[in-house]
TORGU-93844 format. One record per residue (C-alpha): residue in three letters; chain; x, y, z. Coordinates in nm, 3 decimals. Each point is the difference from the previous one (the first is absolute). Last residue first. Layout:
REM TORGU-93844
  aa ch    east   north      up
 ALA  A       X       Y       Z
...
REM end
This chain:
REM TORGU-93844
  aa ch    east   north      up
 UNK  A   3.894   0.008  -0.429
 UNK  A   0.081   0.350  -0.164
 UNK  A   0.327  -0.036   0.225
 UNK  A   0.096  -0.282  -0.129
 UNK  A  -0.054   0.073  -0.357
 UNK  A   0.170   0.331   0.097
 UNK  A   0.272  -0.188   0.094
 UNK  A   0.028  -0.199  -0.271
 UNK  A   0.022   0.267  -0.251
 UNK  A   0.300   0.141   0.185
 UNK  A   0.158  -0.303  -0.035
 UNK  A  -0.073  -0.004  -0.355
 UNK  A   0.100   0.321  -0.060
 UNK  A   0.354  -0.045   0.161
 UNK  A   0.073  -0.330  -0.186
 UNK  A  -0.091   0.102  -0.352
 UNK  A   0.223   0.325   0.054
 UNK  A   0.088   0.141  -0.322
 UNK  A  -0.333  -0.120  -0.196
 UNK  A  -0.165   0.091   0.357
 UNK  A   0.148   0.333  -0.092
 UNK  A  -0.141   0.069  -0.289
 UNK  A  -0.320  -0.136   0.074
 UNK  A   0.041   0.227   0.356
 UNK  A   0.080   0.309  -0.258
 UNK  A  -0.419  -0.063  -0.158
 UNK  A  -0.142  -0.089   0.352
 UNK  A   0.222   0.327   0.121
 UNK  A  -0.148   0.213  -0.284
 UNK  A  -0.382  -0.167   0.041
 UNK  A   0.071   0.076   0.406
 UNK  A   0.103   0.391  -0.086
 UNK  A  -0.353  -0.023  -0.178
 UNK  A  -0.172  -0.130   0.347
 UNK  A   0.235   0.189   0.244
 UNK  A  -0.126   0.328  -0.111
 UNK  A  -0.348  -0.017   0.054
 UNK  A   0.077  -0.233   0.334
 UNK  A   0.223   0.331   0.129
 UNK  A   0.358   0.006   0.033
 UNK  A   0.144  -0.105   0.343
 UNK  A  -0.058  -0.353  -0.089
 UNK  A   0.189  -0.003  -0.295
 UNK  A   0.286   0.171   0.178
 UNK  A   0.011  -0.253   0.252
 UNK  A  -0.007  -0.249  -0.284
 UNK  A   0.336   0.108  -0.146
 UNK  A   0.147  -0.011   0.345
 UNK  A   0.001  -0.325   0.067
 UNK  A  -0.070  -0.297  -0.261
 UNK  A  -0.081  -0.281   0.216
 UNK  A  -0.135   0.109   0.334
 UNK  A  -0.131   0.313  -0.183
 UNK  A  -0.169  -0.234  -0.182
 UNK  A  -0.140  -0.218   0.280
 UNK  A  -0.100   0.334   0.150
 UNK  A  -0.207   0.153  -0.276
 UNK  A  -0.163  -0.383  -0.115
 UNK  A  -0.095   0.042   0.371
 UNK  A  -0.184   0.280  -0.006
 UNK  A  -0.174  -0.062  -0.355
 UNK  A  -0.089  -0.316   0.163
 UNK  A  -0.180   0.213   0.304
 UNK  A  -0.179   0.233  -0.256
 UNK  A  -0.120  -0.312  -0.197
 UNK  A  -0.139  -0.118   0.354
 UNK  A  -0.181   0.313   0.036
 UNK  A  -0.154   0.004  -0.335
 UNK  A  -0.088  -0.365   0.072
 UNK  A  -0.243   0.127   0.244
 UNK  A  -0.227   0.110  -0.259
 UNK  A   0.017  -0.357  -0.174
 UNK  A  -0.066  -0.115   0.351
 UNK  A  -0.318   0.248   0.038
 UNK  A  -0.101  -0.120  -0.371
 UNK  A   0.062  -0.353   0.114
 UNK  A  -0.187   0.028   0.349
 UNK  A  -0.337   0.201  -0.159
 UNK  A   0.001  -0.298  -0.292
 UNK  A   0.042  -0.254   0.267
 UNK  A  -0.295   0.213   0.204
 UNK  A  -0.191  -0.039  -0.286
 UNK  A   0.018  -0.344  -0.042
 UNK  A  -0.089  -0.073   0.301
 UNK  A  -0.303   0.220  -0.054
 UNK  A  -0.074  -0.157  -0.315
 UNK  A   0.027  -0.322   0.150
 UNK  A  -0.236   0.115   0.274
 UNK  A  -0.246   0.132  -0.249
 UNK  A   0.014  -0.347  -0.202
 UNK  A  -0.078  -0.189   0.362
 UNK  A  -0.289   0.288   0.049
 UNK  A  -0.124  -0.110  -0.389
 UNK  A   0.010  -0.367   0.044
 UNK  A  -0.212   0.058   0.317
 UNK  A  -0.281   0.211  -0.142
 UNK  A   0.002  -0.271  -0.273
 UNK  A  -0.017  -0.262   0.241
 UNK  A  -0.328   0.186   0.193
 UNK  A  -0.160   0.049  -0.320
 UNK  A   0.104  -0.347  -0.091
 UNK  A  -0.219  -0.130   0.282
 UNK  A  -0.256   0.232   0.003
 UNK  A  -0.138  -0.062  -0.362
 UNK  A  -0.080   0.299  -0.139
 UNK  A  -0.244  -0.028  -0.297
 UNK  A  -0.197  -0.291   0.179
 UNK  A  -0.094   0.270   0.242
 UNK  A  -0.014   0.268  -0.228
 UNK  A  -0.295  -0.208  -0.189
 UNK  A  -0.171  -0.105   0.357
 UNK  A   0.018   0.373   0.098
 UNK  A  -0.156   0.078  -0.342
 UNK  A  -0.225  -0.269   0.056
 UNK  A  -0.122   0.153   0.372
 UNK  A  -0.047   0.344  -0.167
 UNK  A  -0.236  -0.189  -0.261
 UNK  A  -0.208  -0.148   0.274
 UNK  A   0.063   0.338   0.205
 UNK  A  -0.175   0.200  -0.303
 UNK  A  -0.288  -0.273  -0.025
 UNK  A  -0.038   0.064   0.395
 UNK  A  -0.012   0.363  -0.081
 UNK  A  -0.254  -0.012  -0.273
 UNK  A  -0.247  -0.228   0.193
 UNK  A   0.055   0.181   0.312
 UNK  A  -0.093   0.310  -0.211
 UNK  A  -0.286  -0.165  -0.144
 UNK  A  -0.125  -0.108   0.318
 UNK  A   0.022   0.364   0.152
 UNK  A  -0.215   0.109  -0.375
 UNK  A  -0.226  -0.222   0.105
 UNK  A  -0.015   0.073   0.353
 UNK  A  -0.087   0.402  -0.143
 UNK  A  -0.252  -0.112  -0.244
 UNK  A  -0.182  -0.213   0.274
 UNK  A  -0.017   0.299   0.241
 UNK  A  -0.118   0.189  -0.316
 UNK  A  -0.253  -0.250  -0.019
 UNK  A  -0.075  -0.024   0.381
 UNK  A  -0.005   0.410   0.040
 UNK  A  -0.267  -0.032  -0.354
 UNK  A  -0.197  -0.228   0.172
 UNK  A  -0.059   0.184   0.315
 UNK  A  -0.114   0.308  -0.220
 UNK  A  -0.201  -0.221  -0.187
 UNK  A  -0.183  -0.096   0.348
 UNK  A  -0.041   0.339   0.131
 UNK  A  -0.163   0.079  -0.352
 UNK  A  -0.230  -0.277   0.021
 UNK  A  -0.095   0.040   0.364
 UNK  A  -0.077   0.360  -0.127
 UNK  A  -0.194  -0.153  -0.260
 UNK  A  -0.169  -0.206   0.216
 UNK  A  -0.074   0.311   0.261
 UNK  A  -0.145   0.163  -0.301
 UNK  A  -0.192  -0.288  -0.134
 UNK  A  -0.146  -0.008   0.386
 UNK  A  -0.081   0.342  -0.049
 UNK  A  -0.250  -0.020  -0.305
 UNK  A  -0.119  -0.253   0.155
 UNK  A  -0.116   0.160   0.292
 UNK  A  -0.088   0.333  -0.186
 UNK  A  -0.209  -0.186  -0.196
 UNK  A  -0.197  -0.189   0.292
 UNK  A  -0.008   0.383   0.142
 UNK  A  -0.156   0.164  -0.279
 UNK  A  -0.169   0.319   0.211
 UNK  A   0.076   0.225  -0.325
 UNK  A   0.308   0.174   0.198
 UNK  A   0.135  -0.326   0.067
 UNK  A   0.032  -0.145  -0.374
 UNK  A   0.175   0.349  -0.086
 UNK  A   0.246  -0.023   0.296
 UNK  A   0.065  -0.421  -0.115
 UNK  A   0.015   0.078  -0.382
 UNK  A   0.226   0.321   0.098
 UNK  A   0.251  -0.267   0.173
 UNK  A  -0.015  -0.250  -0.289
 UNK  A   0.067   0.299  -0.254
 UNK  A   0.307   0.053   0.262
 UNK  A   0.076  -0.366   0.030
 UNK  A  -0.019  -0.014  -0.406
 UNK  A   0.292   0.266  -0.026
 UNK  A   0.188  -0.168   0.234
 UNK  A   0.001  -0.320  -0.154
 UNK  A   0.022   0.160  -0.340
 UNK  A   0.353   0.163   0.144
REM end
């Protein structure tokens, strides 16, 4: 702004130095001018290379920051890297798919025995069958009757006849423990 300023006062020096016939003055008087424009041009140029300089500076500081950033990314790695060793990683990994499978196994053992135990209600079923037909075999008609009464019925009725077949195995030790033996057999 004082640059311009003194290029206009320079500028009415060099009209003013004309109109009086001064031309040596007005020469000189001009030739400042043109130096101070050269001057002006010049600072402008000056000021584009400093700010040109300003703006690679702040690119180097950047780099700067980011390449101290990847130096300390680069230790972390390092860090983590000694951290987890690869080796046991990959044993550990493989201890733990064996334990899965053994788990597995052993679920499917647990899955066969609760099926099995499930099962066994069937095979109770079938022994209570042939319990009923070895003791008709034995004992007749007294067990056909049994058998056409209901289960609900037959259990206390079976607490009576467990309680009478005391009495009677005292009568008949022989009988009872044939009969016992059979179902032993049978049961086998």
């Amino acid at each position: 702004m004082n640059i311009q300023r003194e290029e206009k006062l320079a500028q009415k020096q060099v009209r003013d130095a004309a109109k009086r016939n001064d031309m040596s003055s007005a020469k000189t008087i001009a030739r400042e001018l043109v130096r101070t424009r050269k001057a002006v041009t010049q600072m402008y140029t000056q000021k584009a290379h400093i700010i040109s300089m300003s703006t690679q500076l702040s690119e180097q500081l950047a780099i700067v920051k980011m390449a101290g950033t990847l130096q300390k990314s680069t230790e972390v790695m390092k860090l983590v890297n000694d951290l987890i060793k690869a080796p046991q990683l990959n044993q550990t990994v493989q201890q733990m798919s064996r334990e899965m499978m053994k788990a597995g196994v052993i679920e499917e053992m647990m899955d066969d025995a609760v099926e099995s135990a499930i099962d066994s209600d069937d095979i109770e079923e079938e022994t209570d069958a042939e319990v009923d037909k070895v003791l008709q075999e034995v004992a007749g008609e007294t067990v056909a009757q049994m058998a056409a009464m209901p289960k609900a019925q037959r259990r206390p009725q079976s607490a009576q006849a467990a309680a009478a077949g005391e009495e009677e195995a005292e009568e008949e030790p022989d009988s009872l423990q044939e009969l016992q033996a059979r179902l032993d057999a049978v049961r086998s």
